[in-house]
LUMDOVEX-313072 format. One record per residue (C-alpha): residue in three letters; z negated, y, x. Coordinates in steps of 0.1 Angstrom, whole numbers, padded with zeros to 4 digits, always signed. Layout:
N
ALAZYX
...
END
This chain:
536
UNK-1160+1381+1737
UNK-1177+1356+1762
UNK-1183+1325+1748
UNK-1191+1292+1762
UNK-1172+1269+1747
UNK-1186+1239+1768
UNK-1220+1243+1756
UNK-1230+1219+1724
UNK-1268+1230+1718
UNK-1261+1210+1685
UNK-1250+1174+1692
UNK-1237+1153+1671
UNK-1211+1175+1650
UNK-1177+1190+1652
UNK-1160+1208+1686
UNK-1142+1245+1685
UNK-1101+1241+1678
UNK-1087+1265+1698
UNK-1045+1271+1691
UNK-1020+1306+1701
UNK-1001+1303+1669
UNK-1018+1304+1642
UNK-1052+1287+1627
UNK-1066+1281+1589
UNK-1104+1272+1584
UNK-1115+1256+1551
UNK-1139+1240+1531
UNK-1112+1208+1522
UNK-1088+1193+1548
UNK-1059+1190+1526
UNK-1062+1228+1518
UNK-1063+1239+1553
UNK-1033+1216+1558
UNK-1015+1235+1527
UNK-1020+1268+1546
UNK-1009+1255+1579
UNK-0977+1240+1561
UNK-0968+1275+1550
UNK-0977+1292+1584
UNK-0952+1268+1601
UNK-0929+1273+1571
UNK-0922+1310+1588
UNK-0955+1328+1565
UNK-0976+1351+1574
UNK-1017+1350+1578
UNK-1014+1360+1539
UNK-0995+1338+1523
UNK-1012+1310+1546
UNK-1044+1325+1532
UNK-1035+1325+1491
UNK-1017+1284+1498
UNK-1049+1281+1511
UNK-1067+1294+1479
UNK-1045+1280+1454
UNK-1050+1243+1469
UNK-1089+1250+1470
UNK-1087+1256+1427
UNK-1071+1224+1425
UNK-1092+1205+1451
UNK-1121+1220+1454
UNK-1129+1226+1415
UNK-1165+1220+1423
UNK-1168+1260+1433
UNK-1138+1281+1425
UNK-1107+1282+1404
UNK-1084+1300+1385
UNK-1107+1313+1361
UNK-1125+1328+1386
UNK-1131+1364+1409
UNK-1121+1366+1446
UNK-1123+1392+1479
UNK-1104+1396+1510
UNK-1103+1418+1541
UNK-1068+1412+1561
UNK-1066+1425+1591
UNK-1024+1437+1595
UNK-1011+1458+1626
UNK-1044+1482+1636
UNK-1058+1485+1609
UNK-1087+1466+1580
UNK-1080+1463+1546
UNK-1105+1453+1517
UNK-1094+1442+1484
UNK-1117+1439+1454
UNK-1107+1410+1430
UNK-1135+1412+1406
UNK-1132+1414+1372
UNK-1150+1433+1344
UNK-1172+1427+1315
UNK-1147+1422+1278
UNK-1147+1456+1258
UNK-1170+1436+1233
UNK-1199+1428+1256
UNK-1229+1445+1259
UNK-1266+1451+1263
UNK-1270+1455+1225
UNK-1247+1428+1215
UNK-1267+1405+1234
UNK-1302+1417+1222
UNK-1287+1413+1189
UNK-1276+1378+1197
UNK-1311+1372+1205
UNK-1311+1377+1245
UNK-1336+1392+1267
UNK-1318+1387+1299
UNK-1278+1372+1305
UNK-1272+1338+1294
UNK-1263+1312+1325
UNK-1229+1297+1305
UNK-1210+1294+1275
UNK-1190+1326+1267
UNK-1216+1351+1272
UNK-1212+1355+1311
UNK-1173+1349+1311
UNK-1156+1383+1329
UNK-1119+1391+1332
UNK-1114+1364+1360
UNK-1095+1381+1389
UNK-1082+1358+1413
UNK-1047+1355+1404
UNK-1042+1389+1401
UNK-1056+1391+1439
UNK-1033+1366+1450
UNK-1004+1382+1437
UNK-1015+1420+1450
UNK-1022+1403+1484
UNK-0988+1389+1484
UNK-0968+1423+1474
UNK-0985+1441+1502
UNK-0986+1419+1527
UNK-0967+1383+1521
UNK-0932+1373+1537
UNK-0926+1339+1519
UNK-0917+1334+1482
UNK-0946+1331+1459
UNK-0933+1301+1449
UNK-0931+1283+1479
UNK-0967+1291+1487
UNK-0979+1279+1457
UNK-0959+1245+1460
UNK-0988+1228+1484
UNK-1008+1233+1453
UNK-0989+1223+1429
UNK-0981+1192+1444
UNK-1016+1185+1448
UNK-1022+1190+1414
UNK-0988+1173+1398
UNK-0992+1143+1422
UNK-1031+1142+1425
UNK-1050+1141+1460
UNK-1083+1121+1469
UNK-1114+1137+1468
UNK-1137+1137+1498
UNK-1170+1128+1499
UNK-1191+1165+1493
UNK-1168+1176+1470
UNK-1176+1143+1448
UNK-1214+1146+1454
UNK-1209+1183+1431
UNK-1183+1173+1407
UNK-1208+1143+1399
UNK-1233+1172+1393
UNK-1210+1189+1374
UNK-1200+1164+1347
UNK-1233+1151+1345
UNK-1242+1188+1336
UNK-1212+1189+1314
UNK-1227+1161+1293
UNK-1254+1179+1279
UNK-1244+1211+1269
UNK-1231+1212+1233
UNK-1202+1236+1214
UNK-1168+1236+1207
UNK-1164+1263+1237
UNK-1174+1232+1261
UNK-1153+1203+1245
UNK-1126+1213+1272
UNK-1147+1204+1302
UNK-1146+1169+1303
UNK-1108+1162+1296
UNK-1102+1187+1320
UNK-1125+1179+1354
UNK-1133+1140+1343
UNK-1120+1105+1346
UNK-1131+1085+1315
UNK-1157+1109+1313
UNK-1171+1106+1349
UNK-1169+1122+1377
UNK-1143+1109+1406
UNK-1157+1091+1435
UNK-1152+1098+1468
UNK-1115+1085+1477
UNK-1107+1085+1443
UNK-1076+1104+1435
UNK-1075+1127+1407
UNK-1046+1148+1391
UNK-1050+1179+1374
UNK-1016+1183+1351
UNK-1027+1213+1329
UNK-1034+1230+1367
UNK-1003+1221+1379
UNK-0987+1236+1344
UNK-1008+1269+1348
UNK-0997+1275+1385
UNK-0959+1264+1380
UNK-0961+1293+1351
UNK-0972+1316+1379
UNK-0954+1305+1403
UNK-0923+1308+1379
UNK-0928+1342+1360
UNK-0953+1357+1385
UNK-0992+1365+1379
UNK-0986+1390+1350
UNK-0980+1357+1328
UNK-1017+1349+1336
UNK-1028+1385+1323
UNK-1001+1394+1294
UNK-0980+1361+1288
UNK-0986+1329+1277
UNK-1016+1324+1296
UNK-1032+1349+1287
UNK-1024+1346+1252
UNK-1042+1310+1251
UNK-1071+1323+1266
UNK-1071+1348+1237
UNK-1069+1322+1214
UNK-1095+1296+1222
UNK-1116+1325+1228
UNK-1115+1336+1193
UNK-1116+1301+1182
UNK-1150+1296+1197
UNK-1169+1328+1199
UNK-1159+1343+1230
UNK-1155+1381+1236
UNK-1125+1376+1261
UNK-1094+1394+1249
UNK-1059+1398+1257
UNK-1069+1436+1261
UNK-1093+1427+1287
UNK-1067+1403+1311
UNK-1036+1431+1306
UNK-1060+1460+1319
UNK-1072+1440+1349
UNK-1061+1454+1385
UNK-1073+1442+1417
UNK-1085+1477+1438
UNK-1080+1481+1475
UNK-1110+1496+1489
UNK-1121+1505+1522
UNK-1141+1482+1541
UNK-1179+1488+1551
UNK-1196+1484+1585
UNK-1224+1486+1613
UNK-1228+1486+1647
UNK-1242+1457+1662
UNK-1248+1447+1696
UNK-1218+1467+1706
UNK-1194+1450+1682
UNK-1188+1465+1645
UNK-1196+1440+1610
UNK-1170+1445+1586
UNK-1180+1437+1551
UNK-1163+1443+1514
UNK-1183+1474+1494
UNK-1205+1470+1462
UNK-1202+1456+1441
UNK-1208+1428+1463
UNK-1238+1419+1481
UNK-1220+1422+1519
UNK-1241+1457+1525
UNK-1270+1435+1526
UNK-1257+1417+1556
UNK-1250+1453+1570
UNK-1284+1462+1563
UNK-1305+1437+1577
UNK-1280+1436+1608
UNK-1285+1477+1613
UNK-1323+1469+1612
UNK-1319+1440+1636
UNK-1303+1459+1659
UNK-1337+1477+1664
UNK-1347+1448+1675
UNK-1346+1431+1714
UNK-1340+1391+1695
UNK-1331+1379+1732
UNK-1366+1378+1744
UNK-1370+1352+1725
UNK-1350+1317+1720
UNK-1327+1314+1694
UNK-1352+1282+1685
UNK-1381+1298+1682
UNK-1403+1310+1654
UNK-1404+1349+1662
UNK-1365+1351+1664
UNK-1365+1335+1626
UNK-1392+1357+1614
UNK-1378+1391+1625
UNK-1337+1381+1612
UNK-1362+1369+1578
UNK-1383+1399+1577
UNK-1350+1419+1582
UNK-1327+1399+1555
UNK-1355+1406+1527
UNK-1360+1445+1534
UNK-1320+1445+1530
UNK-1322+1421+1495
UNK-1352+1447+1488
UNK-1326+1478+1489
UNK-1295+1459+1473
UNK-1311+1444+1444
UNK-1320+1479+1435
UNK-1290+1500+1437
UNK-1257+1474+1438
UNK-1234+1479+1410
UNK-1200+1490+1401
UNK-1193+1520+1421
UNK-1164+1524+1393
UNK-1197+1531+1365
UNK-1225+1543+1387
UNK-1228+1562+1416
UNK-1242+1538+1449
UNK-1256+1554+1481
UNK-1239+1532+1505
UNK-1238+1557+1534
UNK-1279+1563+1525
UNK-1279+1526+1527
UNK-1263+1522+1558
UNK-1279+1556+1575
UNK-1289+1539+1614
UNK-1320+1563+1612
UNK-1334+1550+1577
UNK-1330+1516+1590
UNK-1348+1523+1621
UNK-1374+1530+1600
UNK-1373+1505+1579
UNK-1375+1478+1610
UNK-1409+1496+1614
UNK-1423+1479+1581
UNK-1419+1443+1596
UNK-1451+1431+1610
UNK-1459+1398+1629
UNK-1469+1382+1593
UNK-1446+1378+1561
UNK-1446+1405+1540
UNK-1433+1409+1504
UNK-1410+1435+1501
UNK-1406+1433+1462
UNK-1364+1428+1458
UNK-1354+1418+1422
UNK-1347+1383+1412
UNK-1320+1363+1431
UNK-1290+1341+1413
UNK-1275+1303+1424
UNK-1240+1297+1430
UNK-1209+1280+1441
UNK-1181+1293+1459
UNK-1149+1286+1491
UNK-1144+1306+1520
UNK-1117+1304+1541
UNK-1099+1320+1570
UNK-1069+1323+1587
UNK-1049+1336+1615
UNK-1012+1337+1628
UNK-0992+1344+1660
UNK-0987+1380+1653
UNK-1023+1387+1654
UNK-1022+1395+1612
UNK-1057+1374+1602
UNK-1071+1369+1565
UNK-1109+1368+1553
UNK-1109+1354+1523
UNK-1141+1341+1499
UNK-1128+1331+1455
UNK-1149+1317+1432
UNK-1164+1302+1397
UNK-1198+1311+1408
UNK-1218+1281+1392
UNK-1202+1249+1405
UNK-1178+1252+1379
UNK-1186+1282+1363
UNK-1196+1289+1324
UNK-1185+1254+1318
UNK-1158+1268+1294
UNK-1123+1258+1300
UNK-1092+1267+1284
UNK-1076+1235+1271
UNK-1045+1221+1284
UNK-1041+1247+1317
UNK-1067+1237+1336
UNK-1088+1270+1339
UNK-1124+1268+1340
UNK-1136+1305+1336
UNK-1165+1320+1357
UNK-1199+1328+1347
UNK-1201+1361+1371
UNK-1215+1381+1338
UNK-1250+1362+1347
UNK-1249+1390+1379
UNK-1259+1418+1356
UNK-1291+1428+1338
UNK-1304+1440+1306
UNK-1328+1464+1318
UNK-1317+1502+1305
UNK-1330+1516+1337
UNK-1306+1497+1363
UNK-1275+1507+1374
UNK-1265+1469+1371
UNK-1272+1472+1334
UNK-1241+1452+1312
UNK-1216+1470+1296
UNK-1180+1471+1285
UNK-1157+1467+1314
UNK-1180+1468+1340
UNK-1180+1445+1369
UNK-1212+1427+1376
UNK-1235+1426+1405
UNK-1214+1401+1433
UNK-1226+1378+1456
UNK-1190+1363+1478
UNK-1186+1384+1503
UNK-1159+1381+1530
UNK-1168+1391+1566
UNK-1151+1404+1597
UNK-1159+1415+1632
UNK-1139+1438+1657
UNK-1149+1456+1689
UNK-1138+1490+1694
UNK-1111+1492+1670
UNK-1100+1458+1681
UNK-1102+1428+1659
UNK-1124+1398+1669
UNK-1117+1381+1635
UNK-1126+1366+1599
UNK-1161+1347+1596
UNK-1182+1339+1559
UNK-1203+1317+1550
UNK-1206+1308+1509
UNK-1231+1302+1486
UNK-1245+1327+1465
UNK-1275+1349+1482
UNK-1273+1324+1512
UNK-1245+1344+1521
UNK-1254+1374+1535
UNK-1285+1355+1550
UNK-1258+1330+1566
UNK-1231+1360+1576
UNK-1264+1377+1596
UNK-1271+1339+1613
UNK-1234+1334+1623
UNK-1236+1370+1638
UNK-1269+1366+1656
UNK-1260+1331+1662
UNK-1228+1345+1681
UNK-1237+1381+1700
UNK-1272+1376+1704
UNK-1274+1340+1717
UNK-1237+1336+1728
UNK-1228+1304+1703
UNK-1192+1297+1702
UNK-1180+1296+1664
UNK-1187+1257+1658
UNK-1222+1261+1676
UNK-1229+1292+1654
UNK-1216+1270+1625
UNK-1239+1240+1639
UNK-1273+1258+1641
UNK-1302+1250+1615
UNK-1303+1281+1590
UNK-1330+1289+1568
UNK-1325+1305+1532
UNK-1353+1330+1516
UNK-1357+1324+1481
UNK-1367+1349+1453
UNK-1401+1331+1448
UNK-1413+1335+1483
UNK-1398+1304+1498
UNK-1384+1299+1528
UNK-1364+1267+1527
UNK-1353+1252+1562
UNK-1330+1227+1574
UNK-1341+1195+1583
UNK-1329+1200+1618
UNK-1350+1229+1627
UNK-1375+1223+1654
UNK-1414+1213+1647
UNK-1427+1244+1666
UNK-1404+1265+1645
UNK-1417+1253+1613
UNK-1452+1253+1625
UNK-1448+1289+1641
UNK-1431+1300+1606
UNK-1459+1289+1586
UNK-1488+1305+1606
UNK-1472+1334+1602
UNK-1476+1335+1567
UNK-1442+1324+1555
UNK-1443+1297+1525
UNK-1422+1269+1542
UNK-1399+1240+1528
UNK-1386+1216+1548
UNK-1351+1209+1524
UNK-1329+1176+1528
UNK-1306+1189+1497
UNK-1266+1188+1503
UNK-1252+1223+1504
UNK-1283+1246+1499
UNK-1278+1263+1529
UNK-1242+1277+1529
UNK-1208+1267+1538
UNK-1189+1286+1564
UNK-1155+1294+1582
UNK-1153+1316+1615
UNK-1119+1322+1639
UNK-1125+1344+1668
UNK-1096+1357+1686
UNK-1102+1354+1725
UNK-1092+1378+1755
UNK-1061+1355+1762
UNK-1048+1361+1722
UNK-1053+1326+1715
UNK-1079+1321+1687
UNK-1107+1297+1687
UNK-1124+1282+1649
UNK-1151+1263+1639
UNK-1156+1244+1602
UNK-1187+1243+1583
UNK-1204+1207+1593
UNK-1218+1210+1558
UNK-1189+1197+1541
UNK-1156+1184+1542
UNK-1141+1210+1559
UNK-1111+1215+1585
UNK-1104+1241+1609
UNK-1066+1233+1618
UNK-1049+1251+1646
UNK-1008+1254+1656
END
């Protein structure tokens, strides 16, 4: 890969790290540091990668945590793996249990969108295959983080604030958890504040003592039994005990000469492939990467691909999905053909929020890690398990109620996904790990970075750096404040229903490493949060 890493078209924010021995990208500094301790402890890419994670549930609460779903695709010797952390609906959910609850489509929180949270379980199948250290020792970063409390920067206390102010209004015995849990007399900690997080560091010393099973069929899991029953959940002890993560082979496209890896359904990642496979019908060069034609066409592209997934992404494990259909180069040739110079409605199905980390990382022996976890909604149902320090995901608010969709709710099926984990290699070679969170920005960001980087030649912090735009489900097309006049006045002639957007975090928060011709690796850090790409 050529890169210029000399050329800053975006002024103002963060330069490439470049190191041989290893690197680890992140949405918090003090996590990155937790994955770099471990990588100079003698670990591997993978246990560098779940430190990493585990320090994010403690410091980042705002967007993942243990009560939440995960992905990863790890690159080891020559060869991509994909590993599916989701979990699956309780045995006593359904479409009919909600309609009889009153429900015409899924609840947003309380106990009605809490799946079987997957996360641990991926950390601990992750490390069987593929870790060298103890899993103790790479869960002691986060531990000591959460025994010994850490300060909290500045964007993560802008979405905890929204998150206990959130907390504040919502009403149940299922929520009184929330507040002693994530809150400081009831608020939210400022930034520089520190904050400890003692029923977190009692859940991960459990783990780290007796191993992930006592999250799924121990103690753990007995207590989320418990308070589930207690409060009107559906969650089971039979639900966590039959939860296993599944390796699964990763999906892709050509692109520019390079190949997009992405995780299967049921994420959302085949959109990325989709709109990329259309793109590549497309000469975007001719045109500056600041100009209004280059955003229309990767725009026009991103919602033919949204059109496609919103209509046939589920479980693979409950319905059948025509991903090589999906992915066929001729259909999507044709497809490129609908795009016109105006914007055009391409009727995809109604699009979720979210919150979620990504992070990467790399080591000296070429092993790297693509790794996206989270709670989906900031901090998820807004249900937490009292006295362990696990909020529980909302991801049940992916499916539908509609009889006639694949991504219909039922008993222990795993909902429509939107974290997706990316990677990119060139003729069976790896390049490396790249994502970009934040719910259905993130196929939209994963197709920016790539464009960003083979089209227009950005390095990874210049691709990182670059004003993105985010389609919305109502038409919208939001922009960064940072995008050009002419773009925003092109955009809008051609039909496209513009919004110039100043709020923090609404366009996605991303990660790349790149590994150059010389074997060294080079990173960039999302300049939209706190993040830190640290290199050894």
């Amino acid at each position: 890969m050529d890169l210029n890493l000399h050329h800053f078209p975006y002024p103002g924010r963060r330069v490439p790290v470049i190191a041989e021995r290893g690197i680890v990208a992140s949405s918090h500094p003090l996590a990155s540091q937790a994955g770099m301790q471990i990588l100079q402890s003698g670990g591997n890419a993978v246990d560098a990668a779940i430190a990493t994670a585990a320090a994010l549930t403690v410091l980042e609460p705002t967007s993942n945590g243990l009560g939440g779903d995960g992905f990863a695709l790890i690159w080891a010797g020559d060869t991509l793996y994909g590993i599916n952390g989701s979990g699956a609906a309780p045995a006593g959910l359904s479409a009919e249990v909600l309609a009889a609850a009153g429900y015409q489509e899924m609840p947003m929180y309380g106990w009605w969108p809490v799946t079987v949270p997957g996360v641990v379980r991926l950390w601990s199948d992750m490390h069987a295959r593929f870790g060298r250290l103890p899993l103790a020792q790479v869960l002691a970063p986060a531990i000591s983080y959460a025994e010994d409390g850490a300060p909290v920067p500045p964007m993560v206390a802008y979405f905890w604030a929204r998150g206990v102010a959130a907390a504040h209004i919502r009403r149940g015995p299922e929520f009184e958890g929330f507040l002693p849990t994530f809150s400081i007399d009831g608020r939210a900690p400022r930034p520089g504040e520190r904050f400890v997080s003692p029923g977190h560091a009692r859940t991960l010393r459990l783990i780290a003592r007796h191993g992930t099973d006592v999250f799924y069929q121990g103690e753990i899991a007995e207590s989320i039994d418990r308070f589930a029953r207690a409060t009107g959940g559906l969650l089971r002890a039979t639900d966590l005990v039959s939860h296993r993560s599944e390796w699964v082979k990763p999906i892709s496209i050509h692109y520019r000469g390079y190949t997009v890896h992405e995780i299967p359904p049921n994420g959302q990642g085949i959109a990325a492939l989709m709109a990329l496979g259309i793109l590549d019908h497309v000469d975007l060069n001719r045109w500056p990467r600041e100009s209004a034609a280059s955003f229309h066409w990767q725009i026009e592209a991103m919602k033919l691909a949204f059109a496609d997934a919103f209509a046939y992404v589920a479980d693979p494990a409950k319905v059948a999905i025509p991903v090589n259909e999906m992915l066929n180069r001729e259909r999507l040739a044709a497809r490129r053909q609908l795009i016109g110079e105006r914007a055009q409605s391409y009727g995809p199905a109604a699009l979720p929020q979210g919150g979620t980390v990504y992070f990467a990382t790399a080591d000296r022996d070429g092993m790297m890690v693509s790794m996206i976890q989270s709670t989906y909604m900031g901090f998820g149902s807004g249900v937490v398990v009292p006295e362990y320090g696990i909020a529980l995901h909302n991801r049940g608010y992916g499916f539908v109620l509609d009889p006639d969709h694949p991504n219909r709710v039922a008993p222990g099926k795993r909902p429509f996904h939107t974290i997706i984990p990316g990677f990119l290699s060139k003729n069976g070679l790896p390049i490396g790990p790249f994502g970009v969170m934040g719910a259905h920005m993130q196929p939209q960001g994963h197709v920016q970075v790539i464009v960003n980087t083979l089209d227009y030649g950005l390095h990874p912090q210049a691709a990182l750096d670059a004003p993105r735009w985010c389609w919305e489900r109502d038409g919208t097309l939001r922009l960064e404040l940072e995008t050009p006049r002419h773009v925003i006045e092109g955009l809008t002639a051609r039909g496209h229903q513009v919004v110039v957007e100043s709020e923090l975090g609404g366009f996605g928060r991303g990660q790349v490493i790149w590994r150059l011709a010389s074997g060294s690796y080079v990173a960039g850090t999302e300049p939209r949060c706190d993040g830190l790409a640290i290199g050894w």
